[in-house]
N, C-alpha and C positions, 0 to 999 in steps of 0.2 A: 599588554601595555606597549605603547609607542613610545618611540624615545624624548619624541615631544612630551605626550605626556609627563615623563619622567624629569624634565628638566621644567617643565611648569608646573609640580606638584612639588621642587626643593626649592624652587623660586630665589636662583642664585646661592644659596647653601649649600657648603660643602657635606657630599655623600662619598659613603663608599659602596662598592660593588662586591657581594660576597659571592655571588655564582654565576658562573660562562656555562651555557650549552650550546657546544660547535649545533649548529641545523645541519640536520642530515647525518649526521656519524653519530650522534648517540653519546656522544663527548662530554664530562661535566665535567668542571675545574671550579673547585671551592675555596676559597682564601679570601682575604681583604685587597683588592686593587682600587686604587683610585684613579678614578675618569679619566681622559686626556683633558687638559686646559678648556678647549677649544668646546668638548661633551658638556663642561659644566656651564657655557654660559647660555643667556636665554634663547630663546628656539629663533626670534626677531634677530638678535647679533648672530645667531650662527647664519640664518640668511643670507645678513647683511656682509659677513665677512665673504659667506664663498661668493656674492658677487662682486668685491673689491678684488678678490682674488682672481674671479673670471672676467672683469672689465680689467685686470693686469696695473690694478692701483689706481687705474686712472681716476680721479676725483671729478674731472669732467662728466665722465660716465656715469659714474654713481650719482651726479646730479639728475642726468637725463633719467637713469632707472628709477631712480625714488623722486622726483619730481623736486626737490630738495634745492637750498644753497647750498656754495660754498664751506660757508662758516657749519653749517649743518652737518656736512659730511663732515668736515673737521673735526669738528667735538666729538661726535660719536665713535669716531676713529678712536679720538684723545682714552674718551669714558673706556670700550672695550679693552686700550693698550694696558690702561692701567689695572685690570685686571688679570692681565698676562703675566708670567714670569717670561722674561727673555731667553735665550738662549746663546750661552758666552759667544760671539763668533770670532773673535780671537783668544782662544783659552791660554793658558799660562805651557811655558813647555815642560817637558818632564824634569826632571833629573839628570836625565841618560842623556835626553837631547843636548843639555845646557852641557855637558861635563863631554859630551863627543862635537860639539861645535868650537870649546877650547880646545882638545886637544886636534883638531885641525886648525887651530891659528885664526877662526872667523870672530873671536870675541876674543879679549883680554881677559885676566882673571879678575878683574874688578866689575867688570863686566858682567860676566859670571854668576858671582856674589848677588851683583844687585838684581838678578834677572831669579832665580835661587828666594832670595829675599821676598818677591813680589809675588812666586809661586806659593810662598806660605796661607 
């Protein structure tokens, strides 16, 4: 089975993957992992993202390759995003960071607290 296959036979439902065999080593790894993001969506968005990804965002581009408007690419962008979970890219600091940035004097203790507070 093709991984196409596999992702047009759950038809955007979530799966999980009970067995890895490395090819070539004879490898099997049995447990429940779930897909990457990106695995579970339809075999058209995975396409479609790696060539937003290989035209480097450009939305011009991805007009030119899919023949497409504007508004076109936009939406579908929109539809796929919202089936992403994102990825923090400013995460909250630790403990250790917050409590060794006061005691060199770059934050107040109120500071601190409210930084502390937000990492909950």
């Amino acid at each position: 089975m093709d991984w196409q296959d596999l992702t047009d036979l759950t038809r955007g439902q979530p799966f999980m993957v009970e067995r890895v065999r490395l090819a070539g080593s004879g490898v099997v790894v049995e447990g429940q992992f779930e897909p990457p993001q990106l695995a579970q969506l339809s075999v058209d968005d995975q396409v479609f993202v790696a060539a937003f990804v290989r035209s480097h965002g450009s939305i011009k581009e991805m007009e030119r390759i899919f023949g497409v408007s504007y508004p076109t690419i936009k939406s579908r962008l929109n539809r796929i995003a919202e089936r992403l979970d994102f990825v923090e890219s400013d995460p909250a600091p630790s403990g250790a960071d917050v409590v060794d940035r006061l005691r060199r004097g770059e934050i107040s203790v109120q500071e601190a607290l409210a930084e502390l507070e937000r990492s909950r």
